[in-house]
C-alpha positions as CSV (number, residue, x, y, z in Angstrom):
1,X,12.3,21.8,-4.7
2,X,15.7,22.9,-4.0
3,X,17.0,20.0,-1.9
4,X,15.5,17.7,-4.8
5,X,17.9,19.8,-7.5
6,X,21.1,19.8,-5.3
7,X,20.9,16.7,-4.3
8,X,19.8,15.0,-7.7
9,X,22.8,16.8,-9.5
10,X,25.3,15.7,-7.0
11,X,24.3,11.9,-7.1
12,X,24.1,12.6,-11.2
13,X,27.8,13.2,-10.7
14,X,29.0,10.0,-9.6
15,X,26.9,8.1,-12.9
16,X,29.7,5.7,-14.6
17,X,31.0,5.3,-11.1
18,X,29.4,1.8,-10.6
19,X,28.7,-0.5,-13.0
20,X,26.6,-3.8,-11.9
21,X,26.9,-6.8,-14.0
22,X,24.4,-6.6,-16.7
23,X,22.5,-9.1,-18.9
24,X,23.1,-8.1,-22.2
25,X,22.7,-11.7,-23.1
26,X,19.3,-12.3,-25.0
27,X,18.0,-14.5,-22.2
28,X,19.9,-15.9,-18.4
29,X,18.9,-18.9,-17.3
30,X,19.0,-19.9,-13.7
31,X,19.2,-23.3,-12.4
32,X,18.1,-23.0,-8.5
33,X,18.4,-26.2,-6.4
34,X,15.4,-25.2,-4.3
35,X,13.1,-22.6,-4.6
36,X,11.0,-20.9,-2.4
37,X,7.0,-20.1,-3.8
38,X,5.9,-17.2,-1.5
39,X,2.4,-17.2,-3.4
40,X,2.1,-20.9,-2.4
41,X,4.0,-20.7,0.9
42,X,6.4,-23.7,0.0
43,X,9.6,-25.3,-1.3
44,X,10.0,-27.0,-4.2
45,X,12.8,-28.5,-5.9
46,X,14.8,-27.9,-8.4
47,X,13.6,-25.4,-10.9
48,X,14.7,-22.8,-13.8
49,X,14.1,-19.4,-13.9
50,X,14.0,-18.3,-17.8
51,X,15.0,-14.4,-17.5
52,X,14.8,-11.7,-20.8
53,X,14.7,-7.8,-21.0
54,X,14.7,-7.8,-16.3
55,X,11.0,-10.2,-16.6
56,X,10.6,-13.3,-15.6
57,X,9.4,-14.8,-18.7
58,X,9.4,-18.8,-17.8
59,X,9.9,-20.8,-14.6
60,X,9.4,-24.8,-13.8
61,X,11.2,-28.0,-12.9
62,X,10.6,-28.8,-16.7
63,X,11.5,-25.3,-18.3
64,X,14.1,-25.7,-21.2
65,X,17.2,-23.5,-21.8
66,X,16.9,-21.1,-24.5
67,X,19.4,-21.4,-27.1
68,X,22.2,-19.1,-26.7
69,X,20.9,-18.3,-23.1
70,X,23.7,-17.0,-20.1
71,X,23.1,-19.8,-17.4
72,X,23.5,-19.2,-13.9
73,X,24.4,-22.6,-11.5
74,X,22.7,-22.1,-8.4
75,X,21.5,-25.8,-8.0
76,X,23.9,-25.8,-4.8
77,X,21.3,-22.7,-3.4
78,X,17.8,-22.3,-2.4
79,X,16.4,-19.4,-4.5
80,X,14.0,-16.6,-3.3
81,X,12.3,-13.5,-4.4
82,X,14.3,-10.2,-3.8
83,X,13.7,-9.4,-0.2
84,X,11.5,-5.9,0.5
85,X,11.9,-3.9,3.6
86,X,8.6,-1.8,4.3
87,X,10.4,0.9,6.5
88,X,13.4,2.2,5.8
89,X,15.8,5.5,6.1
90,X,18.9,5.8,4.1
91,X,19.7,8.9,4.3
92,X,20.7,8.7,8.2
93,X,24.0,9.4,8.7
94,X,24.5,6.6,11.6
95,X,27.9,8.8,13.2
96,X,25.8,10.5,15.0
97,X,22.3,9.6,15.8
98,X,21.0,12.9,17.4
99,X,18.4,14.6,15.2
100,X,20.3,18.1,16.2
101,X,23.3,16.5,13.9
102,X,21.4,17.6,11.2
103,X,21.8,21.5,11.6
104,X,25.5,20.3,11.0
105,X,25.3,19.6,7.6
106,X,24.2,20.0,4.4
107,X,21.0,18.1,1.8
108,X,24.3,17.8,-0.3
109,X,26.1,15.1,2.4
110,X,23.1,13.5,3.1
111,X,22.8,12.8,-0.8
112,X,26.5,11.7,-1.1
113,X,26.1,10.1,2.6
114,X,23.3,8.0,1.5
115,X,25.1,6.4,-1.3
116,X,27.0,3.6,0.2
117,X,23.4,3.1,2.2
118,X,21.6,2.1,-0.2
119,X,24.3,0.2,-1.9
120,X,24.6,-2.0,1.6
121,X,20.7,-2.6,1.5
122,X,20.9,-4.1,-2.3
123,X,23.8,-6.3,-1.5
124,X,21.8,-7.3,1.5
125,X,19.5,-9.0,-0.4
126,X,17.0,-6.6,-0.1
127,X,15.6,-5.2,-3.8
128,X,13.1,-3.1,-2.8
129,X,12.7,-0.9,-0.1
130,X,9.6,1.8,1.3
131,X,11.7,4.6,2.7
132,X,9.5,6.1,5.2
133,X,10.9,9.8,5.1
134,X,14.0,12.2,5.4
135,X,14.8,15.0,8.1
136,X,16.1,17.1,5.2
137,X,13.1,17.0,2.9
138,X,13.4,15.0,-0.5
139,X,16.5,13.7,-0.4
140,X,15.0,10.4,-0.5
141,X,13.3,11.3,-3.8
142,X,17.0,12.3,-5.3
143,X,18.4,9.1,-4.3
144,X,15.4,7.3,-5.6
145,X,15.3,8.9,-9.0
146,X,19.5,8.3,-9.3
147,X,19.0,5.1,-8.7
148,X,16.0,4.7,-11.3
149,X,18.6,6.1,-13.8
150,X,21.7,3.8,-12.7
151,X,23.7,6.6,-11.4
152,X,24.5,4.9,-8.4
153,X,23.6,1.1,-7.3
154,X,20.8,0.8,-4.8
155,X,17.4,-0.7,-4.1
156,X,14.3,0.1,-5.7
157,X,13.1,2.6,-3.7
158,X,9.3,3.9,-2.9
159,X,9.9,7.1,-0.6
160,X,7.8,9.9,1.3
161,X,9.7,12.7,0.8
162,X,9.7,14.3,4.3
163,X,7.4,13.3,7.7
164,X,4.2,14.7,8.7
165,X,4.2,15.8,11.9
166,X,2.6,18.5,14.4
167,X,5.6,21.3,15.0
168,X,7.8,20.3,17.1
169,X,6.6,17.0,17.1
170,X,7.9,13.4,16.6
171,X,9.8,13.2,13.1
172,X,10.8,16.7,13.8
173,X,14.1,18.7,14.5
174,X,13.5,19.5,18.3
175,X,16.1,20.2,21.1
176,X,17.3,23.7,19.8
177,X,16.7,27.2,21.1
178,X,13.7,28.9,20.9
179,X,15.1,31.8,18.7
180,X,16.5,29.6,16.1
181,X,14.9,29.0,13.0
182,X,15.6,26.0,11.2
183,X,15.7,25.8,7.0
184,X,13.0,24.8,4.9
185,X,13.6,21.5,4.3
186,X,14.2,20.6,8.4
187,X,10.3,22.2,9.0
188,X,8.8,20.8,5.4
189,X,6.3,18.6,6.9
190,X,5.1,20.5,9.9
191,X,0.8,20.6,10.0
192,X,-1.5,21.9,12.6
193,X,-4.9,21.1,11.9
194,X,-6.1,19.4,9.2
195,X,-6.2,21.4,6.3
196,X,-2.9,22.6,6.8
197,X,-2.6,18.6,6.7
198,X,-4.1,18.4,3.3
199,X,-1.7,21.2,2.1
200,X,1.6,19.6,2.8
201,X,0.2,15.8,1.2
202,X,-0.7,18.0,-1.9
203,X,2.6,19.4,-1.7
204,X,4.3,15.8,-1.3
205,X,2.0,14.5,-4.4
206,X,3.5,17.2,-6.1
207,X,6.6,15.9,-5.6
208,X,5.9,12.5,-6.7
209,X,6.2,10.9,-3.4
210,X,5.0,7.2,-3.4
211,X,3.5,6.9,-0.1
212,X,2.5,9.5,2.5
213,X,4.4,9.4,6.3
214,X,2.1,10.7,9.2
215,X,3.4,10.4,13.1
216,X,0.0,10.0,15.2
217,X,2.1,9.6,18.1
218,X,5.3,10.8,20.1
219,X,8.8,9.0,18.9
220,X,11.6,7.8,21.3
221,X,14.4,9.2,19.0
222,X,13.1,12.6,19.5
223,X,14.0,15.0,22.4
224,X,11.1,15.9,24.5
225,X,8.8,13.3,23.0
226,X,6.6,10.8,24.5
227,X,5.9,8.1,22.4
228,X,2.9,6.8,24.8
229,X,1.7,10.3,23.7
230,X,-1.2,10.9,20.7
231,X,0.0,14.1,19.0
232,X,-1.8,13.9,15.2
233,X,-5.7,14.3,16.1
234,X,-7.9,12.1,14.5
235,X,-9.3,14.8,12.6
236,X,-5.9,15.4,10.8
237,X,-4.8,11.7,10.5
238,X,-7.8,11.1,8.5
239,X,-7.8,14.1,6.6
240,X,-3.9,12.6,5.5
241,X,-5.4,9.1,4.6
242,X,-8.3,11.0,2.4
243,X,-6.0,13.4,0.8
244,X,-3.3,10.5,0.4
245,X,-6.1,8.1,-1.0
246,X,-7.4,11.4,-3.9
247,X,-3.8,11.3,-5.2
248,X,-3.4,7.4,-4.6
249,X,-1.4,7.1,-2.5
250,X,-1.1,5.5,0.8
251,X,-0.7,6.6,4.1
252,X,1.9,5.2,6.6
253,X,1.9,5.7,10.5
254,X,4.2,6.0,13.2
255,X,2.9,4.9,16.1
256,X,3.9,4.0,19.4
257,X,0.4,4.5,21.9
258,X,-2.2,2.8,22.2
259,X,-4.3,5.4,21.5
260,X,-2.7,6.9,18.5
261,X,-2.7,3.6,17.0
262,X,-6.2,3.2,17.1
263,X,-6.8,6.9,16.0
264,X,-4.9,5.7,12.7
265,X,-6.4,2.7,12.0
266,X,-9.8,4.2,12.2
267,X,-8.4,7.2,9.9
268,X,-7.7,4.7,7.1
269,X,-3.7,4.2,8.0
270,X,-2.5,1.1,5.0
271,X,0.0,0.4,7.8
272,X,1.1,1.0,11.5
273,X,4.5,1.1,11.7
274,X,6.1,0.2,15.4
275,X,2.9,-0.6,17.3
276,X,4.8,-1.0,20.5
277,X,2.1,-0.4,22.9
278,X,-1.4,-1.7,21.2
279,X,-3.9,-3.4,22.6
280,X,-6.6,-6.0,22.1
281,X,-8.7,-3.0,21.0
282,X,-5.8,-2.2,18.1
283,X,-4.9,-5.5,17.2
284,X,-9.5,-6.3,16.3
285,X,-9.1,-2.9,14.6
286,X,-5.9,-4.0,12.3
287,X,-8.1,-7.2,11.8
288,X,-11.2,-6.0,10.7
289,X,-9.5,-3.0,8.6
290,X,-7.0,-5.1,6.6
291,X,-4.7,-2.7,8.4
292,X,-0.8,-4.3,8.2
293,X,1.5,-4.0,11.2
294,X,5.4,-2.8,10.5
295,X,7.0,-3.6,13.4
296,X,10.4,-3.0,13.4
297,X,11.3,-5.1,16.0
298,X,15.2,-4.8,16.2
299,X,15.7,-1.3,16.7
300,X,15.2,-2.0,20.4
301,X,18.9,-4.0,19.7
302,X,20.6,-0.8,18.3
303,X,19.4,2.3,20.0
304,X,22.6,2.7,22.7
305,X,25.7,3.6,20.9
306,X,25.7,7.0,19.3
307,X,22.7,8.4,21.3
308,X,21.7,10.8,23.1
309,X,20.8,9.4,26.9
310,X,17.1,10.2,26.9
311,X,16.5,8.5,23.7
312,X,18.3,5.4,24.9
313,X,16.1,5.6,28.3
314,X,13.0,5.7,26.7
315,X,14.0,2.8,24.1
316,X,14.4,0.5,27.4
317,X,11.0,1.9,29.0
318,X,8.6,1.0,25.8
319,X,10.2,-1.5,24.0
320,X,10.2,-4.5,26.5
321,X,6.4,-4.2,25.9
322,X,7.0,-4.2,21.8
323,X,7.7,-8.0,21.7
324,X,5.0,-9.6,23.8
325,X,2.5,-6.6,21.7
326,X,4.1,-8.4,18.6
327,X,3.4,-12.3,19.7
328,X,-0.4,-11.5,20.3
329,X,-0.6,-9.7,16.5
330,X,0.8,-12.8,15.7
331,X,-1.3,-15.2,17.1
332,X,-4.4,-12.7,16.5
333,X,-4.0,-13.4,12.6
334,X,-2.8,-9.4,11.9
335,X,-1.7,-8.8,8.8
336,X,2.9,-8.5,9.6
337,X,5.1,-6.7,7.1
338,X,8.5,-7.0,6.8
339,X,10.2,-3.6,7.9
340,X,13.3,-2.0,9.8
341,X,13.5,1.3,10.4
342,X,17.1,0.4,9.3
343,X,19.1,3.5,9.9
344,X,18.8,2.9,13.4
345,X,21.1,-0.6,12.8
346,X,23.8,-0.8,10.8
347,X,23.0,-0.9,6.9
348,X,22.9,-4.2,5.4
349,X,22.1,-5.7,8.6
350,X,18.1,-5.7,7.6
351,X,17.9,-9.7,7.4
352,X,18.3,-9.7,11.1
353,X,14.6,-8.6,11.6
354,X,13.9,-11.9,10.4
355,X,15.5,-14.0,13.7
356,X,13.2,-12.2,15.7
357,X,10.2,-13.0,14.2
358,X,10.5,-16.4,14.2
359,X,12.0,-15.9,18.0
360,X,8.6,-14.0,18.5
361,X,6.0,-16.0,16.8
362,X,5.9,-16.5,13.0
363,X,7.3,-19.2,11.1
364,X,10.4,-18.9,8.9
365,X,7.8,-19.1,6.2
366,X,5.5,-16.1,7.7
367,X,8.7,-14.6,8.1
368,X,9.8,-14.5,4.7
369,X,6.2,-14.1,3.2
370,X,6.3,-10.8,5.5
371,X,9.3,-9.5,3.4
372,X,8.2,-10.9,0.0
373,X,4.3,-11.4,-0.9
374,X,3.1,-9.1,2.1
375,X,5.0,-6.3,1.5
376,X,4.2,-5.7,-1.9
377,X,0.6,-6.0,-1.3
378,X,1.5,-3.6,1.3
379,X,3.1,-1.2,-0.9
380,X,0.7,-1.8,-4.2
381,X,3.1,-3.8,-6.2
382,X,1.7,-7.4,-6.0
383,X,1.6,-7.9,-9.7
384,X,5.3,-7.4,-10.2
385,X,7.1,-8.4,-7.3
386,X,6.7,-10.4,-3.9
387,X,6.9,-13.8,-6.0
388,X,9.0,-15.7,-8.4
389,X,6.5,-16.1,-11.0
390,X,6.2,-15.7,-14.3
391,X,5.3,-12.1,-15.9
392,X,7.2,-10.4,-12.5
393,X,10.2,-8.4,-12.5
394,X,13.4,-10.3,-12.3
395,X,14.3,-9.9,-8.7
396,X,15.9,-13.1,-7.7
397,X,18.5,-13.5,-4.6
398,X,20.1,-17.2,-3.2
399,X,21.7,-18.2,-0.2
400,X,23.1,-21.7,0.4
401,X,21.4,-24.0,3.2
402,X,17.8,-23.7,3.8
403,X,16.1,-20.4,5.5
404,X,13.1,-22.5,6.5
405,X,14.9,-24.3,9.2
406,X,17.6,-22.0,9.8
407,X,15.8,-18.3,8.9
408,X,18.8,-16.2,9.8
409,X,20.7,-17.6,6.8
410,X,19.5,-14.6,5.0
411,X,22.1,-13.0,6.8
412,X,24.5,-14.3,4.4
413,X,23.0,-13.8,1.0
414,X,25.4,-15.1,-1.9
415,X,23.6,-14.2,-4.8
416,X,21.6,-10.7,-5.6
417,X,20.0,-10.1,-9.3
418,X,17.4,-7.0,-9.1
419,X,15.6,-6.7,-12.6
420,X,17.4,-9.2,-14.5
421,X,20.9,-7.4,-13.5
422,X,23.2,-9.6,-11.2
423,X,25.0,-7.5,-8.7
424,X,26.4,-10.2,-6.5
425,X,27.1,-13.7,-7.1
426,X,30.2,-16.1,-5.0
């Protein structure tokens, strides 16, 4: 509770600091040249968006313009949903990447710290983000609820409040010596067994969380981990999916082995994030569950500068395996969201994800489905964003050219609008 207070009053203090471009028109129009259906899984041509009060209250090649209504030319873009990245961390401070860093400072920096974060994530195009957990415990809810109230500019934000892990486990603090104690909010989600499991999602709930972060197995950015290694029992993963699913919410897992993959699936996981190492065994369990894969696939590209030597060792040892893992979900019809773990890479640099799944597999269309329609089924929020469709919330972004034969031109995005407010345009 106390890292929620300190941290919420010190992003409060920079409200009337930023100041997006608002619509305080009664109605925007926007004229897209091309526009991408992610329910359908096409193109069209040239259509307009009708937007009042953030909705999306009309949209067709044959839609008139209101009377009065601001219009927006983007006949000279293709137009898409806001993008959604399904595993995030802004709160890293990317100086220095060693967990141990975080004994160095304060929940107060990593509130301020986080600030131009999520500002470089919203200008990336990206409107929504699931940030999958904090080393210093509910920061990521201060930064969500700030942005909520406009204090600061940022993506919409569904966060876990702090990771569940075994002590001393992956997600945890570890390195230090054995007679230091670290502060509360560095050991908040440390759980032995599994009602000590359900105690720290009730806790979490309590905290109104919007999805629950478990690690079933070891992490390469942790010292002394193995992230071959099963460390949640199954046991205690599935007593964090039913205690997650009585407050309903859902559960999110970190895993890297085989094993613990399987282990989470079977516990009722709503998503596997990583999945280096799984099998044909995992990828039939994802299948037959419904269970999505998060696979973060360009972290492999960043861990090296600003690491500590073991972390960048292991990255090498796993991740070669990650790909090929990732081609045969592919082909094996898994259910793929769209996710990150950006923190590792540079912030604003999320679209890059989206090179490599084409270069692995999906089409530029599965691709940006992955980070559109997926994800919010993923994260419960079909029914107001994934799509540009009428009734949604007005999350709109454009880039010039066409992502469906080049997909890394939403690297450049030119145009951001996130709930009928425009925060970029060219």
């Amino acid at each position: 509770m106390r890292t929620r207070c300190v941290a919420g009053v010190l992003v409060s203090l920079l409200a009337g600091l930023v100041s997006p471009l608002r619509a305080d028109e009664p109605a925007i129009a926007i004229r897209a040249g091309h526009l991408i259906d992610t329910l359908a899984g096409r193109a069209t041509g040239a259509q307009v968006i009708v937007v009042r009060d953030g909705l999306i209250v009309d949209v067709g090649p044959d839609v008139q313009v209101p009377g009065g209504a601001r219009v927006i030319d983007l006949s000279a873009y293709t137009v898409l949903p806001g993008l959604m990245d399904a595993h995030t961390h802004l709160t890293i401070d990317q100086r220095n990447q060693d967990p141990l860093a975080e004994l160095e400072h304060t929940a107060a920096e990593r509130a301020f710290g986080a600030i131009p974060n999520a500002r470089a994530v919203l200008l990336a195009g990206f409107t929504t983000v699931r940030d999958l957990g904090s080393y210093r415990a509910l920061v990521d809810v201060a930064l969500r609820d700030a942005i909520n109230r406009g204090d600061v500019i940022g993506p919409r934000m569904y966060v876990a409040g702090a990771y569940i892990t075994i002590a001393g486990g992956a997600g945890a603090v570890t390195g230090f010596a054995p007679d230091v104690t670290l502060p509360w909010d560095l050991r908040y989600g440390a759980a032995n067994s599994p009602s000590e499991v359900r105690e720290r999602v009730r806790v979490l709930a309590g905290e109104r969380v919007d999805v629950i972060k478990m690690f079933a197995t070891g992490a390469v950015l942790t010292h002394n981990s193995n992230p071959a290694g099963r460390e949640a029992t199954p046991e205690e993963l599935a007593a964090g999916a039913d205690e997650a699913h009585s407050f309903g919410l859902k559960l999110a897992v970190h895993a890297h082995g085989a094993e613990g993959i399987k282990a989470a699936i079977r516990a009722g996981a709503a998503s596997i994030e990583h999945g280096t190492l799984m099998d044909d065994e995992g990828r039939a369990l994802m299948k037959q569950h419904g269970t999505y894969l998060v696979p973060t696939l360009e972290v492999r590209e960043c861990v090296g500068q600003n690491y500590p030597a073991e972390f960048v060792s292991k990255a090498q040892q796993i991740m070669t395996a990650q790909l090929a893992n990732f081609r045969k979900a592919v082909d094996a019809g898994v259910k793929i969201g769209f996710g990150t773990d950006i923190g590792v890479c540079r912030f604003g640099t999320n679209a890059r994800e989206f090179g490599l799944m084409v270069e692995n597999g999906m089409t530029p269309m599965q691709a940006i489905r992955a980070a559109t329609s997926a994800d919010a089924d993923l994260l419960g929020v079909a029914a107001k964003l994934g799509s540009i469709s009428k009734g949604k919330l007005a999350d709109i972004i454009a880039v010039r050219g066409d992502p469906l034969q080049n997909v890394r031109l939403l690297e450049d995005v030119r145009f951001v609008m996130k709930e009928g407010r425009v925060y970029k345009q060219d």
